[in-house]
VEXVORO-302819 format. One line per field, with one value per residue (C-alpha): residue in three letters; residue number from 1; chain; z, x, y. Coordinates in steps of 0.5 Angstrom, whole numbers. Layout:
! residues N
residuo c(ALA	...);
num c(NUM	...);
cadena c(A	...);
pz c(Z	...);
px c(X	...);
py c(Y	...);
END
This chain:
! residues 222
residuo c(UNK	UNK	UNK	UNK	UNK	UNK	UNK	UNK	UNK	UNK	UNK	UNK	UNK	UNK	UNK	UNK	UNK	UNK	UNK	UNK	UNK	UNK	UNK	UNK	UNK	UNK	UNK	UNK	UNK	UNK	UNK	UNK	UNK	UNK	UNK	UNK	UNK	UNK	UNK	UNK	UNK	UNK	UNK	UNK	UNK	UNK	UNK	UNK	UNK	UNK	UNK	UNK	UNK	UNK	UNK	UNK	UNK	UNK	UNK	UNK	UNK	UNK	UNK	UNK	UNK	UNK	UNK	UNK	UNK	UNK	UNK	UNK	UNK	UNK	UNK	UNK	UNK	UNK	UNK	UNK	UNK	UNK	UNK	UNK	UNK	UNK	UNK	UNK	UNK	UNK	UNK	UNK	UNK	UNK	UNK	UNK	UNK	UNK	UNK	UNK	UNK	UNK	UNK	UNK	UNK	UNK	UNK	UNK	UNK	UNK	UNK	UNK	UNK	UNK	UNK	UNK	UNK	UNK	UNK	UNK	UNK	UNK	UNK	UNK	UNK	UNK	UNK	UNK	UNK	UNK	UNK	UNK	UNK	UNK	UNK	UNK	UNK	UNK	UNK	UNK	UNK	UNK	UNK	UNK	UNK	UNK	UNK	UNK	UNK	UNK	UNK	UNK	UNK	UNK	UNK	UNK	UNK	UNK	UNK	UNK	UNK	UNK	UNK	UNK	UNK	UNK	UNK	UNK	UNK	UNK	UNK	UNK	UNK	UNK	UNK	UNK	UNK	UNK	UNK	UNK	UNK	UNK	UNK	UNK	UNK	UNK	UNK	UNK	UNK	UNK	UNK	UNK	UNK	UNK	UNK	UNK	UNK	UNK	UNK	UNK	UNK	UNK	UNK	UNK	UNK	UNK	UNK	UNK	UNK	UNK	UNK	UNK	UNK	UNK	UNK	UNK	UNK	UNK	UNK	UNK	UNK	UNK);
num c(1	2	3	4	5	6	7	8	9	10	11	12	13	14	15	16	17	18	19	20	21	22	23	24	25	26	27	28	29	30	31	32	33	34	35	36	37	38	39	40	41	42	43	44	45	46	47	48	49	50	51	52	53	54	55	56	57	58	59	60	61	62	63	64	65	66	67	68	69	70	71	72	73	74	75	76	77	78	79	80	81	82	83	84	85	86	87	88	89	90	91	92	93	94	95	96	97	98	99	100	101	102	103	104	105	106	107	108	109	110	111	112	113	114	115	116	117	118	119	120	121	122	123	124	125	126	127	128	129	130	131	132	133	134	135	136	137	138	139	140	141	142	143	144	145	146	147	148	149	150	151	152	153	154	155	156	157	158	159	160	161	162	163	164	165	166	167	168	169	170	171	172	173	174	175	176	177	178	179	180	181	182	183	184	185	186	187	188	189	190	191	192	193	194	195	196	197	198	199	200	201	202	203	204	205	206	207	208	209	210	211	212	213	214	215	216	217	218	219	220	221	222);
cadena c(A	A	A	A	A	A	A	A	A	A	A	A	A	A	A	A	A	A	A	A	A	A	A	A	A	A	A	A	A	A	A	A	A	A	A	A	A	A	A	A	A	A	A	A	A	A	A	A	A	A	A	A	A	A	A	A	A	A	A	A	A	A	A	A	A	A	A	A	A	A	A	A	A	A	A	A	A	A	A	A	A	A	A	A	A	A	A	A	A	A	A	A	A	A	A	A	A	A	A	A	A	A	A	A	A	A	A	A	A	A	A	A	A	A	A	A	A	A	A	A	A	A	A	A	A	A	A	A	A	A	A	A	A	A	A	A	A	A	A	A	A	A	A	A	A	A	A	A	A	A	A	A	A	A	A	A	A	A	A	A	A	A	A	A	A	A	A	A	A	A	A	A	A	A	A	A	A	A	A	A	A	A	A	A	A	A	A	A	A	A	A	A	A	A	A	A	A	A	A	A	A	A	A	A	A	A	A	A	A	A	A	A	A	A	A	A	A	A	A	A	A	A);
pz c(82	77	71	68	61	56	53	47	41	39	43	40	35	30	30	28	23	17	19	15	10	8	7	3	-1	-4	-4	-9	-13	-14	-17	-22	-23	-25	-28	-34	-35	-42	-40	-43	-46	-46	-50	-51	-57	-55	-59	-58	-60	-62	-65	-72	-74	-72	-66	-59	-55	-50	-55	-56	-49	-50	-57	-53	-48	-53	-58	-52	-50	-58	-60	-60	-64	-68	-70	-71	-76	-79	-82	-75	-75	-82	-79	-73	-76	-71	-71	-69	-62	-60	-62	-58	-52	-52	-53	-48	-48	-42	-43	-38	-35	-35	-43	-49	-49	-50	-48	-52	-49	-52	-49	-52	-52	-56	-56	-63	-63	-57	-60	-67	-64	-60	-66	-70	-66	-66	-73	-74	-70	-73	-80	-77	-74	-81	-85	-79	-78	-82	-77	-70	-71	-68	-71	-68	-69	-66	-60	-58	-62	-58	-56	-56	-48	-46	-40	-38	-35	-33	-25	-24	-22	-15	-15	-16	-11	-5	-7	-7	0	3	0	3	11	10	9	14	19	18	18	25	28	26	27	34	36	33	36	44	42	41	47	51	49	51	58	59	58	62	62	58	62	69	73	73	79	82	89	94	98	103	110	113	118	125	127	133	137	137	144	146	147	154);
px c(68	62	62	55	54	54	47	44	45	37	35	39	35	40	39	32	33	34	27	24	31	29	22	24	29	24	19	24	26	19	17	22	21	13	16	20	18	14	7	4	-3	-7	-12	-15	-20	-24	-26	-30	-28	-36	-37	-38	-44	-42	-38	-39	-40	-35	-30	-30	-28	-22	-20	-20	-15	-11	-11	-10	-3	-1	-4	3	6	-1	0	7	7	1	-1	-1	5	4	-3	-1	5	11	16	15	19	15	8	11	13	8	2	-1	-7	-12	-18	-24	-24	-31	-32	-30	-27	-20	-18	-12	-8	-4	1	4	7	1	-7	-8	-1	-4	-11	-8	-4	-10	-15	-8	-7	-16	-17	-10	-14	-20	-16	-12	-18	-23	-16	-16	-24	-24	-20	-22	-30	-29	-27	-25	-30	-29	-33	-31	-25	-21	-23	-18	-16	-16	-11	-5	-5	3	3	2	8	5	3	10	12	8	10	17	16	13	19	23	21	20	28	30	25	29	36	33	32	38	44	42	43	50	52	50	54	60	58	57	63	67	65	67	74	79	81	88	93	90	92	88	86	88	85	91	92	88	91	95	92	94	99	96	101	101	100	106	107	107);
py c(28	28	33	36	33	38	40	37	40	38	44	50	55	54	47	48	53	47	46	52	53	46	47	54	50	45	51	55	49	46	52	54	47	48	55	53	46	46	45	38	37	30	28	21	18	11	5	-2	-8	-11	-18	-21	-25	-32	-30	-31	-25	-26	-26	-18	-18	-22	-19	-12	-14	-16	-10	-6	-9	-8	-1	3	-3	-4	4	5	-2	2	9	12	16	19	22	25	28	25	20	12	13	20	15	10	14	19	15	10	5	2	-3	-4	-11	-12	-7	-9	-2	2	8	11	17	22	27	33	40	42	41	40	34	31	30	27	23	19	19	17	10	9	10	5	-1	0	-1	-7	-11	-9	-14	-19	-20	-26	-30	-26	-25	-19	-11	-6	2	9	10	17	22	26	33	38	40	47	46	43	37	38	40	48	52	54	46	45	50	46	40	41	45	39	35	40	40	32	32	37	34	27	30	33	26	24	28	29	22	22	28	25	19	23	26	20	18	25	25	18	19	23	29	31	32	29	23	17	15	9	6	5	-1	-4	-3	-10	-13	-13	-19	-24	-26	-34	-38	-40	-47	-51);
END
């Protein structure tokens, strides 16, 4: 006797609806996120690295390199700190240098909850390695000088609460869409497995022997 399969759970409506629950989940989530999350300024202050007299132009290239990876620690060691009105682990943690591979120039970028700390903090840091390479000049051949200062930021460069919102919301429908794909395929192995075995309380059915073969009586002997 052969029984249906019971139908695929993938295909009832209540299956799908974690589909849009995730996606109203990480919608909410990502926006209250967005909403209560102090939002962050950033300013960024340049300086350029220029040769000495007697030294090789293609120096100022290198020592910009190097200052680049050792501004936080060239500005902490400094007066850094005191200007910008914060701690030595907030300089530390809030500011970050970049350099260009083909210009001697170095970028120094400052994050804060405030515009005008963010703008101190950055100019903070350049005038700290101008300071440092005018003591150091006579060994590297190269100084340090304020190529642009940081202009206050009118607007936040923390993600938006309806940024947030649809950022979450994406994340949320990505989440939903997978446990979609993978709960189904567990459910029809379990399935598979119930339909293979037998019913509770029946018999297993066991073939019964084959029929014995009719005698031949045997020629008698002459």
């Amino acid at each position: 006797m052969t029984t249906t399969p019971p139908r695929s759970s993938l295909l009832t409506p209540a299956r799908w609806m974690v589909l849009p629950a995730a996606v109203l989940a990480g919608a909410v989530l990502g926006g209250g996120y967005g909403a209560l999350k102090t939002p962050e300024y950033a300013a960024t202050s340049y300086v350029i690295v220029v040769p000495g007299e007697k030294s090789d132009p293609s120096a100022a290239l290198g020592f910009a390199q190097a200052y680049g990876r050792v501004a936080t620690d060239i500005a902490v060691t400094g007066d850094a700190q005191v200007w910008a009105g914060v701690s030595a682990d907030t300089l530390r943690q809030s500011v970050q240098a970049s350099t260009s591979p083909d210009a001697p120039m170095i970028s120094i970028t400052a994050r804060s909850a405030k515009p005008a700390t963010a703008v101190s903090m950055a100019d903070g840091v350049a005038r700290a390695l101008v300071t440092n390479s005018t003591h150091v000049a006579a060994n590297t051949g190269v100084k340090v000088v304020q190529f642009s200062r940081a202009t206050k930021p009118q607007q936040p460069v923390s993600p938006s609460a309806p940024l947030s919102a649809l950022v979450g919301g994406c994340a949320g429908g990505l989440l939903g869409g997978l446990a979609l794909l993978v709960r189904p395929k567990r459910t029809a192995r379990a399935e598979a497995r119930h339909s293979r075995q037998p019913a509770a309380g029946g018999a297993a059915q066991v073939p019964g022997p084959a029929g014995a073969a009719a005698q031949q009586p045997e020629p008698e002997a002459v």
